[in-house]
C-alpha positions as CSV (number, residue, x, y, z in Angstrom):
1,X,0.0,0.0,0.0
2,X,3.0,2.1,0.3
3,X,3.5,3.0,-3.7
4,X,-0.1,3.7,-3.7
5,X,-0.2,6.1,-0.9
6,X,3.1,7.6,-2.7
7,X,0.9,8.2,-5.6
8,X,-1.8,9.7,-4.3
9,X,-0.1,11.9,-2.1
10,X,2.6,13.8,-4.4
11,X,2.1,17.7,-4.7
12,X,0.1,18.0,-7.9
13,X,-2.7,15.9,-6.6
14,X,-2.5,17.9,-3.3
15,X,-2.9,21.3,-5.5
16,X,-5.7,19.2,-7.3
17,X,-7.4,19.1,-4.2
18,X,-6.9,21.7,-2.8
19,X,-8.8,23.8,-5.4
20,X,-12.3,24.4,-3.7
21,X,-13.6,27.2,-5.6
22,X,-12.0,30.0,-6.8
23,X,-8.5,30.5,-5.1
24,X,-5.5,32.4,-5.5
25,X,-2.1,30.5,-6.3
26,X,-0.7,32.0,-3.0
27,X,-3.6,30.4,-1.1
28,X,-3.1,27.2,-2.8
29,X,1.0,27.0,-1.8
30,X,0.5,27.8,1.8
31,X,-2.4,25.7,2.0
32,X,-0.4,23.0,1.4
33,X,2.8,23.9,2.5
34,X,4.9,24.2,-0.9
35,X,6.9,27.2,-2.7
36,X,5.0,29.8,-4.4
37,X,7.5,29.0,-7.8
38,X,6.9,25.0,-7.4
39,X,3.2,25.3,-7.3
40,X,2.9,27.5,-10.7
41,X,5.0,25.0,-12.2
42,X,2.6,22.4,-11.0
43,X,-0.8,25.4,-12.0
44,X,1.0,25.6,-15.7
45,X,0.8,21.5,-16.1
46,X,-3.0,21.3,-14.9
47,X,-3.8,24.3,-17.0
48,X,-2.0,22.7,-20.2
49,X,-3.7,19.5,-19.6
50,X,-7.4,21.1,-18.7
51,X,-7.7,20.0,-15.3
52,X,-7.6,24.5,-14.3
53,X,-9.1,27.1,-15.7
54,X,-6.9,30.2,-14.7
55,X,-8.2,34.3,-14.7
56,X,-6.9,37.9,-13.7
57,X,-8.7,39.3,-11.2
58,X,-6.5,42.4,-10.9
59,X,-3.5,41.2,-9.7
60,X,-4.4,38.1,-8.7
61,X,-4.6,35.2,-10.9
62,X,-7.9,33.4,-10.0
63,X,-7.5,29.2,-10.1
64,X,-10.6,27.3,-10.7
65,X,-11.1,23.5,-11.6
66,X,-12.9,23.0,-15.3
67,X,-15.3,20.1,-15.4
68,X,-13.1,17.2,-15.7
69,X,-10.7,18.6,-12.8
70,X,-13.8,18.6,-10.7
71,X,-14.3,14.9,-11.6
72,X,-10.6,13.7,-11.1
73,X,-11.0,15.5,-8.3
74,X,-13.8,13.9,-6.5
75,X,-12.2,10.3,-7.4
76,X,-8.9,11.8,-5.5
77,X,-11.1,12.2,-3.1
78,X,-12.7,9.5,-2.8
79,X,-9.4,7.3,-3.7
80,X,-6.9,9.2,-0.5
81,X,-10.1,8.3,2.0
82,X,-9.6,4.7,0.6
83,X,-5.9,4.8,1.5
84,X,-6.6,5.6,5.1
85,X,-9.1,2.3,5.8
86,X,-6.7,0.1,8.3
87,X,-8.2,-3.2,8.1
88,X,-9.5,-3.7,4.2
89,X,-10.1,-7.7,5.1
90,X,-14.0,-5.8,6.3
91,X,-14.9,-4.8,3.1
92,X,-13.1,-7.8,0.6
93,X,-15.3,-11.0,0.4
């Protein structure tokens, strides 16, 4: 379970997550604890890919998840809860 929980828990799929609405780059990388350069490296792979939409709102650049971020979202989600069930013999038959 160890490469899985590696998987799920690298920084891009933290940012992913951590987009709840609309949110400013700078609230993302304290958020979750990672340089303000790192995560727009990590902003500029989600937007190329479609997961972000990103807008000026003044100064700020304004993060938001498109529809199919919202969905890989929710199964990130719902796949780091999995990761933290101890004693997975319960729900196997």
């Amino acid at each position: 379970m160890k490469k899985l929980n590696g998987l799920l828990f690298n920084k891009a799929v933290s940012v992913l997550i951590a987009i709840d609405g609309k949110r400013t780059i700078s609230a993302i990388s304290k958020e979750i604890d990672l340089t303000y350069s790192h995560t727009i490296k990590i902003i500029k792979c989600l937007l190329q890919i479609g997961m972000i939409t990103a807008r000026m709102e003044g100064r700020c650049k304004i993060i938001g998840l498109t529809g199919s971020g919202k969905v890989l979202q929710n199964s990130l989600i719902i796949a780091t809860d999995l990761t933290e069930i101890e004693d997975w013999n319960k729900y196997v038959d």
